[in-house]
C-alpha positions, -999 to 999 in steps of 0.1 A, spaced: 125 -162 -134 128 -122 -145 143 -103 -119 137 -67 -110 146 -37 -91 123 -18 -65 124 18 -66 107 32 -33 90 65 -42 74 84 -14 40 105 -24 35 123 5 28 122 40 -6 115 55 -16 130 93 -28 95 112 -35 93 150 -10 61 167 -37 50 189 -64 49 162 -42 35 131 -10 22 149 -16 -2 176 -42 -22 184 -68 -9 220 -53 -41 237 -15 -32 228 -18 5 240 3 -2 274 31 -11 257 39 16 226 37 52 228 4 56 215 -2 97 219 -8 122 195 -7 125 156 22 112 133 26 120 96 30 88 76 46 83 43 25 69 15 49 49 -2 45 29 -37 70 10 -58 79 15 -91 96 -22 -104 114 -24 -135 125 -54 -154 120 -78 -182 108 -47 -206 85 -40 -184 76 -10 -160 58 -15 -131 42 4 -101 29 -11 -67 2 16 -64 -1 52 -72 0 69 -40 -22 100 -24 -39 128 -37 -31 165 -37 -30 182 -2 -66 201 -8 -82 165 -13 -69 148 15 -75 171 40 -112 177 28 -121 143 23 -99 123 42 -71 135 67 -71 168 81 -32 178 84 -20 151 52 2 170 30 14 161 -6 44 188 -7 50 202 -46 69 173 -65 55 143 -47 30 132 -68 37 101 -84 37 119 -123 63 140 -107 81 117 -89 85 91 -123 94 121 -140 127 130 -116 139 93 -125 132 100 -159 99 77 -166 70 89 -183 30 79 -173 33 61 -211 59 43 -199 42 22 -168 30 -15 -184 10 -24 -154 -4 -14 -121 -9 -37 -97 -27 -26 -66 -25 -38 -27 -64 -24 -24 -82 5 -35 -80 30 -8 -79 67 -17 -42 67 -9 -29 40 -32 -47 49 -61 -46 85 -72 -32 96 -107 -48 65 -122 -63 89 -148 -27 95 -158 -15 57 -166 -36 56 -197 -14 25 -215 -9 9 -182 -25 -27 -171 -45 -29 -138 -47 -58 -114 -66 -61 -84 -86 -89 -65 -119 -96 -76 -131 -92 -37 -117 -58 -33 -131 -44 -65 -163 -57 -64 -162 -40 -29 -152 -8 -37 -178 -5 -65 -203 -5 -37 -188 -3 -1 -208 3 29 -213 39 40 -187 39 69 -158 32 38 -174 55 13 -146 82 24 -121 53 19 -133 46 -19 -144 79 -24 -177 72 -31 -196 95 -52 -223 96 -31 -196 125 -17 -197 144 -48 -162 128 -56 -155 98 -76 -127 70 -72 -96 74 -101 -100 43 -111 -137 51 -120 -144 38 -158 -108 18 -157 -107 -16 -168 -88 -41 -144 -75 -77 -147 -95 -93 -116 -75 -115 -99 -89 -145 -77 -69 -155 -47 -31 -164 -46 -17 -160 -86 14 -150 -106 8 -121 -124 35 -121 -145 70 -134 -145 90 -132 -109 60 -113 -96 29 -129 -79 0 -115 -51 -14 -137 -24 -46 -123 -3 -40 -104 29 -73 -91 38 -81 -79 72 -72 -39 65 -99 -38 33 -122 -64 22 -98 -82 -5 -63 -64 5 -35 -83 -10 5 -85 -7 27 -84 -41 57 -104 -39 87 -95 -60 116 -116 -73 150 -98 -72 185 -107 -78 183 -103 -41 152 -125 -26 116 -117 -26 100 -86 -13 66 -86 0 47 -51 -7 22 -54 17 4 -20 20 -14 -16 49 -9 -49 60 15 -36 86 15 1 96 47 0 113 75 -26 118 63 -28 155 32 -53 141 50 -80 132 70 -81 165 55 -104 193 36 -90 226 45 -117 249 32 -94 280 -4 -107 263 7 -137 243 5 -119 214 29 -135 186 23 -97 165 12 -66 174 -20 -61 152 -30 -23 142 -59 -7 153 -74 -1 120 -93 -34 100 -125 -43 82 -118 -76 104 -96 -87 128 -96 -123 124 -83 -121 87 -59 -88 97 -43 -115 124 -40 -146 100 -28 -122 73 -1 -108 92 13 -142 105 9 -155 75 35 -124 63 59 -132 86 56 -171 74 62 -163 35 88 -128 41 123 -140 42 129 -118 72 112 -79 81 141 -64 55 121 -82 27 89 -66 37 81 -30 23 47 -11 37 34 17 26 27 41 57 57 26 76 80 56 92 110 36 85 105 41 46 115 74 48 149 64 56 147 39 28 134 68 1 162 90 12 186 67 7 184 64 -27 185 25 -23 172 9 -55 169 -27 -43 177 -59 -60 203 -37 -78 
């Protein structure tokens, strides 16, 4: 099985509230759950086997995302995900595939710019974010806001449940945060991480709540609560432990970007 490395890139930082995106209404007691916190929108690029791979494309320019999406998000000069590639000396020619977690604003952007690159997605996500409900259109950007999705006019390889999508990396479906969410699992010299997205907003929703005989902590933001649950456990069941598990918005990837850790190397 072809092992690879996992570069973390951070794209910027988007403004979230705790109480709203954080921690779920019934965990609220037990985490500091006040005010705003500026969250890093985090993708992966994975190289190996000749190939050249990103876990999503991260967040838009500051002027989108704080008219469309989050007032106080901030994508800093340089942090785009061209620019970012660029600084470790990757072109957007260069990327083989793109295989997305979901297709939220945040994980997608600069698709435009991938022009040679692969897509995969589920087959549930995409055929709801063709033609989500009103109350996500902000998500998809819907161009019933007089703004259309990057991947708009793109080709991707729908994927149907659990799959390997090439060698030494595979998806399973988390849904529960969008419609047909999933996790990609990469093999590395080191173990398997599990690229969840927004699975997990912060390492605190994997750990139990025994105050409430909780055995996670779920977020407080979901399309459905039942399938955010069994998709979190279910996380925690296939992840060798939390060091295997890489989210996107999770503060503690900041420490991880600034390291300069390329893991599985």
């Amino acid at each position: 099985m072809t092992q690879y490395t996992i570069t973390p890139i951070n794209t910027g930082m988007v403004n979230s509230n705790k109480a709203n995106y954080l921690y779920h209404n019934s965990t609220h007691k037990f985490y500091d759950v006040k005010g705003d916190i500026q969250l890093p929108v985090t993708v992966f690029l994975v190289q190996g086997g000749g190939k050249k791979i990103l876990i999503d494309t991260g967040m838009s320019n500051t002027e989108i995302a704080n008219k469309y999406h989050h007032p106080g998000s901030v994508q800093p000069e340089g942090f785009a995900i061209p620019d970012q590639l660029k600084k470790l000396g990757v072109s957007c020619d260069e990327i083989t595939d793109i295989v997305f977690t979901h297709l939220h604003w945040d994980h997608v952007y600069y698709t435009p710019m991938f022009t040679k690159a692969t897509l995969y997605v589920q087959r549930r996500e995409y055929e709801f974010a063709k033609k989500p409900i009103p109350l996500y259109y902000k998500s998809y950007e819907e161009p019933h806001l007089g703004i259309r999705p990057q991947w708009d006019g793109r080709e991707f390889f729908l994927l149907d449940g659990e799959c390997e999508v090439m060698d030494g990396i595979s998806v399973y479906p988390t849904p529960g945060h969008s419609v047909g969410h999933q996790t990609v699992v990469v093999n590395t010299k080191d173990g398997q991480y599990h690229c969840c997205g927004d699975l997990i907003f912060t390492y605190d929703n994997i750990k139990p709540c025994p105050e409430i005989f909780y055995d996670i902590t779920p977020p407080s933001r979901f399309v459905n609560i039942v399938e955010e649950w069994n998709s979190i456990e279910e996380l925690k069941k296939r992840a060798a432990g939390p060091e295997f598990i890489l989210p996107t918005h999770a503060p503690e990837m900041l420490d991880l970007v600034a390291s300069g850790r390329i893991l599985g190397k």
